[in-house]
C-alpha positions as CSV (number, residue, x, y, z in Angstrom):
1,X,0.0,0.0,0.0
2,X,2.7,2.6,0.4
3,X,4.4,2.0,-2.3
4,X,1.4,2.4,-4.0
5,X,0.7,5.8,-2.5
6,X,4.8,7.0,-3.3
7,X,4.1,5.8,-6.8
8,X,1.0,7.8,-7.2
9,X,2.7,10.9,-5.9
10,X,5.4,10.6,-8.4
11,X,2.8,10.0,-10.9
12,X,1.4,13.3,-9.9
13,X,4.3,15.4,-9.9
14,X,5.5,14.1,-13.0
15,X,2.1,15.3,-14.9
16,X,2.6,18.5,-13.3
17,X,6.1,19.0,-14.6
18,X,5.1,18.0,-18.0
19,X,2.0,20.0,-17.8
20,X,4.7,23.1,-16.9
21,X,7.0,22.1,-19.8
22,X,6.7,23.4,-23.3
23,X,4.0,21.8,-25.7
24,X,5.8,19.3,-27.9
25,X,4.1,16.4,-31.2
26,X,3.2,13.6,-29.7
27,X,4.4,12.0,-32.9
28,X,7.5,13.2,-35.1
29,X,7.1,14.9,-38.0
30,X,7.7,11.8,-40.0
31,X,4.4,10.5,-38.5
32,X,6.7,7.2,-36.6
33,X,5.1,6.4,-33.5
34,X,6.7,6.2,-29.9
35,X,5.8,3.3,-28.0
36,X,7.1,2.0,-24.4
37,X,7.3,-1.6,-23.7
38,X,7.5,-1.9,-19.7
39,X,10.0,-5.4,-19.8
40,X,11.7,-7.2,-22.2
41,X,8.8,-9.5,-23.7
42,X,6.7,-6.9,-24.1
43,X,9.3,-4.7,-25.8
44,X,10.4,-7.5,-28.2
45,X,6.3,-8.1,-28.7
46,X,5.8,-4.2,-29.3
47,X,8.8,-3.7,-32.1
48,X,7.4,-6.8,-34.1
49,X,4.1,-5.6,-34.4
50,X,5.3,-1.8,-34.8
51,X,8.3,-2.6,-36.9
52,X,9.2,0.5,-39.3
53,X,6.3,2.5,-38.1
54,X,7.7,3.5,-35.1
55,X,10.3,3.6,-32.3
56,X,10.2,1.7,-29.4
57,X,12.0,1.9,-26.3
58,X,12.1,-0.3,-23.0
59,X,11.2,1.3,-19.4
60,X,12.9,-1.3,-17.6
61,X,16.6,-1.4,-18.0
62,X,18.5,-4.3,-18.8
63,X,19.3,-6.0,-15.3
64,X,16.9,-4.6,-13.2
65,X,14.4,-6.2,-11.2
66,X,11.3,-6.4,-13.2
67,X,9.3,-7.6,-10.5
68,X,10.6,-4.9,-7.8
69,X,10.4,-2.2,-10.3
70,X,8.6,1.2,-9.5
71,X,8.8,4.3,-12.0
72,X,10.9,7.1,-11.4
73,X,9.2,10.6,-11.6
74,X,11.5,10.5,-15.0
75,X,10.0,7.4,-16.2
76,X,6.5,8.7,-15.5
77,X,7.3,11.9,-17.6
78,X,9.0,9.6,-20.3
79,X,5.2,7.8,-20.6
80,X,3.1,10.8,-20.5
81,X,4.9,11.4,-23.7
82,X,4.7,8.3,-25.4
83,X,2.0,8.1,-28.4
84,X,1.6,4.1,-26.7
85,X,2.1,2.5,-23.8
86,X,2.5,-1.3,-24.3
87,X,2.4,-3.8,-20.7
88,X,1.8,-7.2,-19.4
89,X,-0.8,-7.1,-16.5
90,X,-2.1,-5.6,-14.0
91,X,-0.7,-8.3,-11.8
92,X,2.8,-7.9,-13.2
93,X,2.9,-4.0,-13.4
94,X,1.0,-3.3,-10.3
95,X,2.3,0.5,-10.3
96,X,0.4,1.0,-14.0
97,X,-2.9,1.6,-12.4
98,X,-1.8,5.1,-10.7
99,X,-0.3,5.6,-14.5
100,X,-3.8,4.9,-16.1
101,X,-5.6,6.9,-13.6
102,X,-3.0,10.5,-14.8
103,X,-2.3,9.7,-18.2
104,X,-4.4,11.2,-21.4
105,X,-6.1,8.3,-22.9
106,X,-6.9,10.5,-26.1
107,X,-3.2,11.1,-26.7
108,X,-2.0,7.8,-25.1
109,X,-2.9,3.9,-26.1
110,X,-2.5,1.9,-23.0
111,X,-1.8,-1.5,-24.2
112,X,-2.4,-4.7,-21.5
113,X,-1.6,-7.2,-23.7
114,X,-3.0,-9.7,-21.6
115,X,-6.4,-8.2,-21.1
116,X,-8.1,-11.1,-22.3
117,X,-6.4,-13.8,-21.1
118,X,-7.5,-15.3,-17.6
119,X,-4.9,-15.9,-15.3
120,X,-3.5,-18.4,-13.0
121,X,-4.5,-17.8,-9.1
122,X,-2.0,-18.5,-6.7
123,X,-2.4,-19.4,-3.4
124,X,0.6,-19.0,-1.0
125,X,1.4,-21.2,2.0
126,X,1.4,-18.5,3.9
127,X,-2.2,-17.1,3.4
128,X,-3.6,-18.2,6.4
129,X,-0.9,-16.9,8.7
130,X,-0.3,-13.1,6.5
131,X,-4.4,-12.8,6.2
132,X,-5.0,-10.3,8.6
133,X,-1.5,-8.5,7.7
134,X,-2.4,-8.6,4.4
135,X,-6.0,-7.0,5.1
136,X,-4.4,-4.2,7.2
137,X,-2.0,-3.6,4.3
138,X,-4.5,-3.1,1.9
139,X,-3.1,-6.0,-0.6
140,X,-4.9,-6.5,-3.6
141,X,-6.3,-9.3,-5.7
142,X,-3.8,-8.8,-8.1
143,X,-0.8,-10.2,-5.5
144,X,-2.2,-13.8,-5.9
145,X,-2.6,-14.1,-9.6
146,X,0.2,-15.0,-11.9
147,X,1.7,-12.8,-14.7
148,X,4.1,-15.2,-16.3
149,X,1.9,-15.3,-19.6
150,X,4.4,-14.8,-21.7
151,X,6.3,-17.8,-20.9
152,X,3.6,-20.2,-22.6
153,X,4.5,-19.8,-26.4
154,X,0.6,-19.9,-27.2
155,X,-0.4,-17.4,-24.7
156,X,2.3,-15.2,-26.3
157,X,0.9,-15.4,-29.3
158,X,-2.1,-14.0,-28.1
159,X,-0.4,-11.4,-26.9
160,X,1.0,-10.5,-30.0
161,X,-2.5,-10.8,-31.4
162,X,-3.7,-8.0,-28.6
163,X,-0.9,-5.4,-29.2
164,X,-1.7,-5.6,-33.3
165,X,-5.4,-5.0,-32.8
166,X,-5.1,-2.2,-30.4
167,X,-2.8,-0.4,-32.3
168,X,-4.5,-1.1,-35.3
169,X,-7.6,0.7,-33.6
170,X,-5.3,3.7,-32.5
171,X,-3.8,3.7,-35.9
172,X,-6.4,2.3,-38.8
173,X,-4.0,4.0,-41.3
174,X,-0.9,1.5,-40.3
175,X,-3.3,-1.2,-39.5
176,X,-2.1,-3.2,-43.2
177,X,1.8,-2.8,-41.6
178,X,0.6,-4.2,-38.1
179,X,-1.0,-7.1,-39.6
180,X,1.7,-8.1,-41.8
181,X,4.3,-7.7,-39.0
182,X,2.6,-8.9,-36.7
183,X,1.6,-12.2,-39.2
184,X,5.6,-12.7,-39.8
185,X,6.5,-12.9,-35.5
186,X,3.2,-15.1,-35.3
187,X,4.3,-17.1,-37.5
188,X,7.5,-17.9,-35.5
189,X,5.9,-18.0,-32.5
190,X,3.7,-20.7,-33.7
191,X,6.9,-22.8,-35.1
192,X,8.1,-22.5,-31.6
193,X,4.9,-23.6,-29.9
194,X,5.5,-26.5,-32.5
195,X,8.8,-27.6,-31.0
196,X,7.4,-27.4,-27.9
197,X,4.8,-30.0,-28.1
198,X,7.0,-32.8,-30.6
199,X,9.5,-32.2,-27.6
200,X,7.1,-33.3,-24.9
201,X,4.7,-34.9,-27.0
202,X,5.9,-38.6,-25.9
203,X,7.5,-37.6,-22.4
204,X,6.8,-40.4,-19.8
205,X,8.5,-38.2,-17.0
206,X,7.1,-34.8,-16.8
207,X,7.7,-33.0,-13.6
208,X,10.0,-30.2,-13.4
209,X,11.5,-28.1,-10.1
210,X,12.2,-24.6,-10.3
211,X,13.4,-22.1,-7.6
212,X,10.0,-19.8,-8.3
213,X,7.1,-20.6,-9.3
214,X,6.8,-18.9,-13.1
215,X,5.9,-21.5,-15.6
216,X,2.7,-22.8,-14.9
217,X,1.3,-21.5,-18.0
218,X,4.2,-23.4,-20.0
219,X,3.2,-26.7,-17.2
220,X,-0.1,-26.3,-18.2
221,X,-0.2,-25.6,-21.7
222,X,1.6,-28.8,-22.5
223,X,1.1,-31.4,-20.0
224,X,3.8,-30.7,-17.5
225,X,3.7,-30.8,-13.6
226,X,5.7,-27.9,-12.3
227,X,6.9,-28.3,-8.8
228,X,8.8,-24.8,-6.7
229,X,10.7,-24.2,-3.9
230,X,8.8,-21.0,-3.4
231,X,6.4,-18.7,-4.9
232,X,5.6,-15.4,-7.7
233,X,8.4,-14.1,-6.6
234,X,12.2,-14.6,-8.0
235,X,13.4,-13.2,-4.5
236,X,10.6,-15.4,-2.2
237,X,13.0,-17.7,0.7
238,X,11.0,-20.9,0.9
239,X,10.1,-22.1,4.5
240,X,11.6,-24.7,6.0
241,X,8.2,-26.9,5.6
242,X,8.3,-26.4,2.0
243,X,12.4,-27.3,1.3
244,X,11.4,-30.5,3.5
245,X,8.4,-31.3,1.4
246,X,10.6,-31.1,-2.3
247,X,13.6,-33.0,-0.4
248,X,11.4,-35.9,0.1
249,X,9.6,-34.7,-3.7
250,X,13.2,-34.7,-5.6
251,X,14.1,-38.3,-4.0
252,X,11.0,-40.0,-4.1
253,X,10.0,-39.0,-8.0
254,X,14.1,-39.6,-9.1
255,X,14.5,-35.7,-10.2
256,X,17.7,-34.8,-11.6
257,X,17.4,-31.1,-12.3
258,X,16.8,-28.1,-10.4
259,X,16.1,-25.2,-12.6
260,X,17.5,-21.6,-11.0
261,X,17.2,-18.4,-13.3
262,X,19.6,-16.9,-15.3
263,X,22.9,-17.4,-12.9
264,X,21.2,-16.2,-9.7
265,X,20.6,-19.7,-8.4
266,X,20.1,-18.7,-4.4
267,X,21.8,-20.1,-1.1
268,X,18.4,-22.5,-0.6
269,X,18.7,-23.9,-4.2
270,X,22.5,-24.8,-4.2
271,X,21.8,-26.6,-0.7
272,X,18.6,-28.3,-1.8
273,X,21.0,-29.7,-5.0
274,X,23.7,-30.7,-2.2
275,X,21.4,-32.2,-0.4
276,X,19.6,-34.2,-2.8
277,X,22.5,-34.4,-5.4
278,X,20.8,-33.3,-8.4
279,X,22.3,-30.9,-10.9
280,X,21.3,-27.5,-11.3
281,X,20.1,-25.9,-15.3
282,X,19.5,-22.0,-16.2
283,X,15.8,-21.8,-17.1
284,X,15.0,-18.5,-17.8
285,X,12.1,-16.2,-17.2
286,X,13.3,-13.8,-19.9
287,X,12.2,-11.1,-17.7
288,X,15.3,-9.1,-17.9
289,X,17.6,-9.5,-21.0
290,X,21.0,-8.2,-20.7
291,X,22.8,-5.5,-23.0
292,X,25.5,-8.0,-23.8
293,X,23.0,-10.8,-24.6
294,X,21.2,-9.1,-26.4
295,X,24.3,-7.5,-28.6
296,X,25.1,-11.2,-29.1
297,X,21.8,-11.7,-30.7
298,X,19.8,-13.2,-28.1
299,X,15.5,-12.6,-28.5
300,X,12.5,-13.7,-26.6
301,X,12.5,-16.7,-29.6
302,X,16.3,-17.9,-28.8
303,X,16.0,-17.5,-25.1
304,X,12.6,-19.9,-24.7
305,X,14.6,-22.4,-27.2
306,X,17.0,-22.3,-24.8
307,X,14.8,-23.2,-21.8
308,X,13.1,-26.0,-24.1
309,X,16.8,-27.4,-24.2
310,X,16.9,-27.1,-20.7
311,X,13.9,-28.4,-19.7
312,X,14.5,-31.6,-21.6
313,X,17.1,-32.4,-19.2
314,X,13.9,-33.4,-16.8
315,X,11.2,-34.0,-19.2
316,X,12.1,-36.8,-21.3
């Protein structure tokens, strides 16, 4: 709840200061359009759809925390500018509904792409125990559903399909360049859903552990079970109930890999492996994709080919 209240100050000052500061296009002269993609998905997602029509530029740098992230009064200033605004959820960016309360809607699109797409509750182990500090805190709904859409190839797909069609309503003029951008990445995203399901198709064990809990929709989408040594969160300890529970989970169901994210495997992981003597494997949430990585060619498409490597390691 506080942050909540610090955000929508910034949020506020920020619109003042733009308010203040000279009248400038919305769009440059040569009619491009300047979008903001919150994370990395989202900013890969917006520049195949937009493609030559426009710019777009990621509010989340490289290496930072997606999930901790909270806009500075520059980064609120930066989107009261932008001709669209393109994020995930409401449960992943929970700071965007102070944004959508102060921006202009008739000058800014505000793009969720996953506005149609119901997500995955989440209960935590805690609940019973945080209830009533939750209540006092204010907590929302939005805490116990799961963002990681973007992780099942299908469901980001139909994200893809979401950020086209509003556009295309902002824009009806670029609405043939949407479509036949947006047809091209769908077209790859369906290749990779493809891959996805011959890998898994005849896969007698398929359980997989992970150090958070961010691919059920992946689990679900093609058969999987997903087990986690703690919750939504990348930076969630697990309690000494639940390492208990997946010690007696990794030995009894013969698991060999422990997936950890992108090199930041934590203390509790690396002594779960010890203990158990599985192996640990990168599987990444693609949440964050470093400059160099990305300078070495690395996309949304390579990274989640990577993880279907990885994930093989278990499901086979």
């Amino acid at each position: 709840m506080k942050n909540r209240v610090i955000t929508g100050m910034i949020v506020l000052f920020s619109l003042l200061l733009v308010a203040c500061s000279p009248t400038k296009e919305n769009e440059k002269e040569d009619g491009k359009i300047q979008a903001i993609a919150t994370f990395y998905p989202m900013y890969e997602f917006a520049k195949a759809v937009i493609g030559e029509e426009g710019e777009v530029e990621l509010l989340i740098p490289a290496g930072t925390e997606a999930h901790d992230y909270e806009p500075s009064a520059k980064s609120v200033a930066q989107m009261s500018d932008a001709d669209a605004i393109i994020y995930n959820s409401h449960a992943f960016e929970t700071w965007m509904e102070n944004i959508l309360l102060n921006l202009d809607s008739d000058k800014t699109v505000m793009i969720e792409a996953s506005r149609n797409i119901p997500l995955l509750s989440f209960e935590s182990e805690h609940e019973e125990e945080h209830e009533a500090d939750h209540e006092e805190a204010g907590h929302s709904h939005s805490h116990d559903e799961d963002p990681h859409v973007w992780l099942d190839p299908v469901l980001a797909m139909e994200q893809v399909a979401q950020i086209r069609d509003d556009l295309s309503q902002k824009y009806p003029e670029k609405k043939a360049a949407f479509t036949e951008n947006a047809a091209s990445y769908l077209a790859e995203l369906s290749r990779l859903d493809q891959e996805y399901q011959k890998a898994f198709k005849d896969a007698t064990q398929r359980t997989f552990v992970t150090q958070h809990l961010a691919f059920s929709y992946l689990a679900k989408q093609y058969g999987l079970t997903q087990e986690s040594m703690a919750g939504l969160s990348s930076e969630e300890e697990p309690s000494p109930k639940r390492l208990a529970e997946l010690k007696n989970f990794i030995i009894e169901h013969e698991i060999d890999y422990l997936y950890f994210e992108d090199n930041t495997a934590g203390k509790m992981a690396m002594t779960l492996a010890e203990e158990t003597g599985v192996e640990l494997a990168v599987l990444s949430t693609i949440e964050s994709v470093a400059n160099d990585q990305q300078a070495a060619g690395e996309t949304y498409l390579s990274l989640m080919e990577e993880n279907l490597k990885a994930l093989q390691l278990s499901v086979r």
